[in-house]
C-alpha positions as CSV (number, residue, x, y, z in Angstrom):
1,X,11.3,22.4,8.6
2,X,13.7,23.5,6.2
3,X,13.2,26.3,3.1
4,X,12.6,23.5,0.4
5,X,9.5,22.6,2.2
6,X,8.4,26.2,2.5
7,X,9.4,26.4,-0.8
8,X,7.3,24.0,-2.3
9,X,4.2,24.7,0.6
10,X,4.5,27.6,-1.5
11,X,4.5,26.5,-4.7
12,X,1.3,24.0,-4.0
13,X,-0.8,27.5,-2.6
14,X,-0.5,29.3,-5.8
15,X,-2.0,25.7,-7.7
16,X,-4.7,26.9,-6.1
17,X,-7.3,27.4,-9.2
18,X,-6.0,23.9,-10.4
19,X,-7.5,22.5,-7.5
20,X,-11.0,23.8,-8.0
21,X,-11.2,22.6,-11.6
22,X,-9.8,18.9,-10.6
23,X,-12.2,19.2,-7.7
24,X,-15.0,20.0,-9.9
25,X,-14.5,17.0,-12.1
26,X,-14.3,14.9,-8.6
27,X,-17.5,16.1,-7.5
28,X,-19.1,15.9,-11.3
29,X,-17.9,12.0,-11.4
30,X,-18.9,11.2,-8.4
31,X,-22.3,12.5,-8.3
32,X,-23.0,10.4,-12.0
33,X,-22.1,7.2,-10.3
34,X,-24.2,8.2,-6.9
35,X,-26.9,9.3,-9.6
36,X,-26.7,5.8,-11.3
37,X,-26.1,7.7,-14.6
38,X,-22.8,5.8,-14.4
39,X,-23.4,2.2,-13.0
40,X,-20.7,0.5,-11.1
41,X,-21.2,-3.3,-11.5
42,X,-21.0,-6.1,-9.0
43,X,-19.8,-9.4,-9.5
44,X,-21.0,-12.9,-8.1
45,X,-18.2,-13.6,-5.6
46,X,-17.0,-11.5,-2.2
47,X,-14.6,-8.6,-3.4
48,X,-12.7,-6.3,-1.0
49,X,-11.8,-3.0,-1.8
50,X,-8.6,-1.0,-0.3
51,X,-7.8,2.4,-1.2
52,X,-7.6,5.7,0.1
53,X,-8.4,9.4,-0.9
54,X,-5.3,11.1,-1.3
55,X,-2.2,10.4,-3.1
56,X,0.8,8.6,-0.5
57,X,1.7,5.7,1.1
58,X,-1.3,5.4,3.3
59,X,-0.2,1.4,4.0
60,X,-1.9,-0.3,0.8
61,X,0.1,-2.7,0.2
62,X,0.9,-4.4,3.9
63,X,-3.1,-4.2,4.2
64,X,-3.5,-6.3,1.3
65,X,-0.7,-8.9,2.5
66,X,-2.4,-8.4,6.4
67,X,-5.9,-9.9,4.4
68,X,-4.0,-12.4,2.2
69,X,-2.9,-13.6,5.4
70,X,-5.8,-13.8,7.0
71,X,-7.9,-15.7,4.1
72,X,-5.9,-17.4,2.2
73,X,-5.6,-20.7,3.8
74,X,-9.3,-20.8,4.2
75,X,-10.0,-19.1,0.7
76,X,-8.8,-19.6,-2.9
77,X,-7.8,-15.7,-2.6
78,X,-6.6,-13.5,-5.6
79,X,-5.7,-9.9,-5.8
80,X,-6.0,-7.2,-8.4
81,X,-3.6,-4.4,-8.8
82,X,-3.5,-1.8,-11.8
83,X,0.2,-2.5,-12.3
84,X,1.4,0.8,-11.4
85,X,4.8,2.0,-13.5
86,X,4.9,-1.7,-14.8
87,X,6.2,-1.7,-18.8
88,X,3.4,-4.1,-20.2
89,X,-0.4,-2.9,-20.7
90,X,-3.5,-4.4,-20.1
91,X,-4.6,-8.1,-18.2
92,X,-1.8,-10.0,-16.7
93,X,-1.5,-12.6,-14.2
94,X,1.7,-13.6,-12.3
95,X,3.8,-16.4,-13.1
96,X,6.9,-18.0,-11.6
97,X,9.0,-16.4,-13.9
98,X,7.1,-12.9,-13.7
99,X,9.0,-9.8,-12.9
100,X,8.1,-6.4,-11.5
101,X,8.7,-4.2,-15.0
102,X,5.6,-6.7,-16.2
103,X,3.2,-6.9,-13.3
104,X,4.6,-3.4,-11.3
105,X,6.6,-3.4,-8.1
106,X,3.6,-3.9,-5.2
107,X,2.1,-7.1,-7.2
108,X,5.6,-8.6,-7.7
109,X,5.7,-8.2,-4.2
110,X,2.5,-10.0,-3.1
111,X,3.7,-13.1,-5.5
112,X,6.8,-13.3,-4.0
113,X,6.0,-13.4,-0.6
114,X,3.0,-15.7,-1.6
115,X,3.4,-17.5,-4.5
116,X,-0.1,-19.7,-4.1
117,X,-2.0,-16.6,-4.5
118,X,-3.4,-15.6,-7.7
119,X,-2.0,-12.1,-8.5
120,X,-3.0,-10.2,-11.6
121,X,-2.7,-6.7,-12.9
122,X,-5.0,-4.6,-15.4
123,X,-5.9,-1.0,-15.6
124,X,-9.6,-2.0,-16.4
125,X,-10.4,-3.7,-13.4
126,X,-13.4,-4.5,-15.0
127,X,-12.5,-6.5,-18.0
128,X,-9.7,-7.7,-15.8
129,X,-11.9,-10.0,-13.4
130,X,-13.6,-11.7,-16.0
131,X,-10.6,-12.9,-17.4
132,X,-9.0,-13.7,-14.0
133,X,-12.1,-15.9,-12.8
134,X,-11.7,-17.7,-16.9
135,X,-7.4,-18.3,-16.0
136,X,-8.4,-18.9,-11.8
137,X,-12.0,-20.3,-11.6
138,X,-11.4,-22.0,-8.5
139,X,-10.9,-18.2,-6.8
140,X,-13.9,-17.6,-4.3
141,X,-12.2,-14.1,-2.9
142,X,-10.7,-11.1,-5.0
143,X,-8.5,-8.1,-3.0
144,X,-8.7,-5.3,-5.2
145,X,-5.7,-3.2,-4.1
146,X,-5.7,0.7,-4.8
147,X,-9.8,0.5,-5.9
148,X,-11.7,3.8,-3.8
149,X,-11.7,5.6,-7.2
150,X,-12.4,2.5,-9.4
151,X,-16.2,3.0,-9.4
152,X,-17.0,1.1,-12.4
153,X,-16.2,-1.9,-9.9
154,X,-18.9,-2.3,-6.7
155,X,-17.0,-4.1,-3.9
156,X,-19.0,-5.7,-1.4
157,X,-16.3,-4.4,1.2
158,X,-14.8,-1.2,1.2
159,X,-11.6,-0.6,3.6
160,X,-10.7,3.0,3.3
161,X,-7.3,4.1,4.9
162,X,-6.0,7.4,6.2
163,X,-2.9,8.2,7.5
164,X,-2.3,9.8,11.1
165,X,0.3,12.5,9.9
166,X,-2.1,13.5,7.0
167,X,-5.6,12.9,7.5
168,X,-8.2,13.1,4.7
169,X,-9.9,15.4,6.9
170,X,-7.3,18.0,7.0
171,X,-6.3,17.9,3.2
172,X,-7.3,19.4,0.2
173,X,-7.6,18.5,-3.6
174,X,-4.4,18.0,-5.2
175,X,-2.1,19.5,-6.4
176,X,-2.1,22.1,-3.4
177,X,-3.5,19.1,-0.9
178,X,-2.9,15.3,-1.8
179,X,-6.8,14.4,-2.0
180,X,-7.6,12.7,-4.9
181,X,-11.2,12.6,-4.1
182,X,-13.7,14.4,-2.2
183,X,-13.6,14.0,1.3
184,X,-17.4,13.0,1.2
185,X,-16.5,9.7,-0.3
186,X,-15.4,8.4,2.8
187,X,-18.9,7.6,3.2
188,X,-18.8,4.9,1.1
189,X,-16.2,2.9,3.0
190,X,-17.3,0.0,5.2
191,X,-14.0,0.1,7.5
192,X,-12.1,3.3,7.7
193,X,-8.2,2.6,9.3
194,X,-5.9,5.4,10.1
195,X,-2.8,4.0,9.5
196,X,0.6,4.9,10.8
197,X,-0.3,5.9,14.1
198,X,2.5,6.2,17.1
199,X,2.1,3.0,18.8
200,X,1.9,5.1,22.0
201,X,-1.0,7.2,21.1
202,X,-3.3,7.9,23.2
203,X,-7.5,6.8,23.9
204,X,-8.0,10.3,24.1
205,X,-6.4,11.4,20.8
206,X,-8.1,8.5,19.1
207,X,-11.8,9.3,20.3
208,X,-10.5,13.2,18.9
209,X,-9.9,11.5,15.6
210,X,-13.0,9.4,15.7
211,X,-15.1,12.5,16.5
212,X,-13.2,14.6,14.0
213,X,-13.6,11.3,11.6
214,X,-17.4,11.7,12.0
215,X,-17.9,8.0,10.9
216,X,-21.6,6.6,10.2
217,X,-23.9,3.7,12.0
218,X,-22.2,1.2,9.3
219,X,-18.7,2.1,9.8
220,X,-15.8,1.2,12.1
221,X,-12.9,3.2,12.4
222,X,-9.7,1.1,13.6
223,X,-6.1,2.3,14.3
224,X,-3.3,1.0,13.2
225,X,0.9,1.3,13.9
226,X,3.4,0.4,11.5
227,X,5.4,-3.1,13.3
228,X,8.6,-4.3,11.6
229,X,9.4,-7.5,10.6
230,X,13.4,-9.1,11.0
231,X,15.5,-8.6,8.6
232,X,16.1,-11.0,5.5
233,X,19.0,-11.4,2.9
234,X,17.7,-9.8,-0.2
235,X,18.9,-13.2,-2.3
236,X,19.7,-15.8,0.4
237,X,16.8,-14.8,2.9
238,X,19.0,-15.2,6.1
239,X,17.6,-13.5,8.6
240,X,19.3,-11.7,10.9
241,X,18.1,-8.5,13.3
242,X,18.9,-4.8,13.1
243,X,21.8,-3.7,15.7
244,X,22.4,-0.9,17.6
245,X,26.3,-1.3,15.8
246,X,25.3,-1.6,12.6
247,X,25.9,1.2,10.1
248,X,22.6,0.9,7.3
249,X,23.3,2.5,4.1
250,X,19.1,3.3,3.2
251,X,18.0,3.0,-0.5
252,X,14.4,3.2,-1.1
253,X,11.6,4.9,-3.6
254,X,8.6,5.2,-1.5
255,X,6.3,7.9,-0.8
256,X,7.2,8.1,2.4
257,X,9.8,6.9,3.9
258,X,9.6,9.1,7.5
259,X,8.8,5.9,9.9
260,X,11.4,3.7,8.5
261,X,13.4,6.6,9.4
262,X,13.0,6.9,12.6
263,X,12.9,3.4,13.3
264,X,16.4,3.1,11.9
265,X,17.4,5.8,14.3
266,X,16.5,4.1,17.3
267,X,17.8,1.0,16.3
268,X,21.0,1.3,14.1
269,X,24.4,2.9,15.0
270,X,23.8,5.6,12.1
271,X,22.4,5.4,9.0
272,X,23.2,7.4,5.5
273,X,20.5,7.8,2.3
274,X,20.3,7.1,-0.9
275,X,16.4,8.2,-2.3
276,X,14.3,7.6,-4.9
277,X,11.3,8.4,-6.4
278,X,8.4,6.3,-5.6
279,X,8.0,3.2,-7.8
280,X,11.3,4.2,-8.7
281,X,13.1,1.6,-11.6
282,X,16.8,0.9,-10.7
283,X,19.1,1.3,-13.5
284,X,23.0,0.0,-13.5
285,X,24.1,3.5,-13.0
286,X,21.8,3.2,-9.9
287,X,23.8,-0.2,-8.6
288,X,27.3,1.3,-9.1
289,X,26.1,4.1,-7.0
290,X,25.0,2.2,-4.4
291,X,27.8,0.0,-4.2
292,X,30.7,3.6,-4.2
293,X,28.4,5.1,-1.2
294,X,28.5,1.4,0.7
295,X,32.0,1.6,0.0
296,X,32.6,4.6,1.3
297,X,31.2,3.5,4.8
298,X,34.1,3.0,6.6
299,X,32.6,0.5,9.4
300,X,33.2,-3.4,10.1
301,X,29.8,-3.5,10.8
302,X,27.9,-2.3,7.7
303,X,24.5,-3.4,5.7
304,X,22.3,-2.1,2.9
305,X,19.0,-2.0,3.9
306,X,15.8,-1.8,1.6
307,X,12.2,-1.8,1.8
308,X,10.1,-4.8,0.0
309,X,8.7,-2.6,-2.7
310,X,12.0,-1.4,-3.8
311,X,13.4,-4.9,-3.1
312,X,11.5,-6.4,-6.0
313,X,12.9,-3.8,-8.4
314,X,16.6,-4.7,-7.4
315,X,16.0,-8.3,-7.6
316,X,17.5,-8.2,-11.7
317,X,20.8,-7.3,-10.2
318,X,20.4,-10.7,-8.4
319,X,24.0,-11.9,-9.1
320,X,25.8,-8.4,-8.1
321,X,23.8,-8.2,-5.0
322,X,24.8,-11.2,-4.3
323,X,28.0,-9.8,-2.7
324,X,26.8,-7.2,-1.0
325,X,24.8,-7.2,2.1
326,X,21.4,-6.2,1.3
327,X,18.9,-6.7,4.0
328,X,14.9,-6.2,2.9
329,X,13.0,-5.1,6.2
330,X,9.3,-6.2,6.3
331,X,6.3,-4.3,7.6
332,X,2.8,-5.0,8.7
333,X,0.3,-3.1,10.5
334,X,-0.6,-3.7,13.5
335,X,-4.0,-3.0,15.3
336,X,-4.3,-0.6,18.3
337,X,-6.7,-1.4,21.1
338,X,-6.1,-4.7,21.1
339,X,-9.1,-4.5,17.8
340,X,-7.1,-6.6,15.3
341,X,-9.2,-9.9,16.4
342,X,-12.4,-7.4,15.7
343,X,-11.5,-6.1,12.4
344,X,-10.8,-9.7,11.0
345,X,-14.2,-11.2,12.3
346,X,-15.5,-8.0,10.0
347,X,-13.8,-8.9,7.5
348,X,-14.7,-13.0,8.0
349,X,-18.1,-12.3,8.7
350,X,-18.6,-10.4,5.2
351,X,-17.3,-13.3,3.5
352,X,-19.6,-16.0,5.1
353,X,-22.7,-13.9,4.7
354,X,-22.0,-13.1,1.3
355,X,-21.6,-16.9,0.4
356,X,-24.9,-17.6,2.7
357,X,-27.0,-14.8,0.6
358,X,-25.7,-15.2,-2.4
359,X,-25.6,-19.4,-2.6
360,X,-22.0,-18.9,-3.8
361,X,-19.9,-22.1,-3.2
């Protein structure tokens, strides 16, 4: 570990006393909506939640693709995003000639790769499903994505995810810790996946986690690894795998970028860096510098690769990219313990009983 990370380890103790406070107004919101004195409300239709407690890339977004994929052929699916770093306001809903500055980067990505899928964006989620189910009546299923803390909204599934390398457990209250809420609250998930995992870890460190974890009767804790997908041309979508003489020249703004990483370590020649911040929005001074540092790789064998988040922000430089060779790489996750079949029929199962109880056709 290097002195910038001690630096800024640092620099996050002595936030200390801002911790408490934003704890204490945690602990104070939650406990009016447990008290009922703020009431969350439920709508007529199965809604999933995703989220997590802390701030990161905890593997939203490929869990809300991993469901799509799952229901939608069965289900007239939608999803519901707030639209992070997007430059409109309010309800929106995605259209073929949408682009991430209106709906934000994650929901441009979900109506890319599925473009049957109602896919709408509003910071009040709940003024925002009204007017969804008026524009998309036919919708039977809504994904809320990024929801744990949206309490004004009661889904009838919760899926709660915490990441391996930084489990809710072992973190604090931002800013010294990443924890956005209390820790508590991961009582009120229905499904809690720690994402991220080594796909090599072992039964013995999982039942550590599970016991560390302390889940409830109600809950199932799953375990999942990040799997990536073959590459595909950012504009043509040729496909075309990763190779051991390839040189990658890495731009991406995500939270966190370690496993993608690694992965190109053990599967490219070398690999060089260009980072952003997460949700980061490419300017043209950001393209020319892209192209001078892929220029300066002097290889016969050389590729840009991206990550499908910051593909959708570099898709307005469509006709420069063109030339270049910018590969997107696709993840999903991918269920340990052979459990994947288990966590869909969860997932399934809430679904069908919810139509059953609830007449809902």
């Amino acid at each position: 570990m290097n002195f910038n990370f001690y630096l800024l380890k640092s620099f996050r103790i002595l936030l200390f006393p801002f911790s408490l406070i934003y704890g204490l107004a945690v602990i104070v919101r939650n406990y009016l909506f447990d008290k009922n004195i703020y009431n969350s409300v439920a709508f007529n239709l199965p809604i999933i939640g995703i989220g997590n407690l802390s701030v990161g890339g905890t593997g939203k977004s490929p869990m809300v693709e991993y469901l799509i994929e799952l229901l939608h052929s069965k289900y007239k699916v939608a999803t519901l995003s707030r639209g992070y770093k997007r430059k409109t306001k309010g309800y929106a809903l995605a259209h073929p000639k949408t682009t991430a500055l209106e709906i934000g980067d994650e929901p441009m990505q979900f109506h890319r790769r599925f473009p049957n899928v109602a896919v709408a964006v509003g910071e009040e989620r709940i003024v925002a499903i009204p007017q969804l189910l008026h524009d998309r009546p036919e919708t039977n299923v809504i994904i809320l994505d990024d929801s744990f803390q949206h309490r004004w909204i009661k889904p009838g599934l919760n899926i709660l995810l915490t990441e391996y390398s930084n489990l809710f457990t072992r973190d604090f209250f931002l800013p010294t810790g990443d924890l956005r809420d209390q820790r508590l609250s991961y009582k009120r998930a229905d499904i809690i996946v720690v994402t991220k995992c080594p796909a090599d870890i072992s039964a013995e460190e999982m039942d550590g986690i599970r016991n560390e974890i302390k889940p409830l009767p109600k809950q199932e804790v799953f375990f999942t690894t990040i799997e990536y997908g073959e590459l595909y041309h950012i504009s043509t979508h040729d496909k075309r795998p990763i190779s051991l003489d390839d040189e990658v020249l890495l731009v991406c703004g995500i939270a966190n970028p370690a496993p993608l990483k690694k992965h190109l370590l053990q599967h490219s020649k070398t690999y060089y860096q260009l980072s952003f911040s997460d949700h980061h929005i490419f300017t043209i001074d950001d393209l020319t510098e892209i192209k001078s540092k892929f220029n300066e790789i002097q290889a016969d064998k050389k590729i840009i690769l991206t990550t499908e988040k910051d593909a959708v922000r570099l898709l307005k430089f469509d006709g420069s990219l063109t030339a270049l060779d910018v590969y997107v790489l696709p993840i999903q996750h991918k269920f340990l313990e052979g459990r994947g079949t288990q966590f869909d029929n969860i997932v399934n199962t809430f679904i069908d009983k919810y139509q059953v109880n609830n007449k809902y056709e």
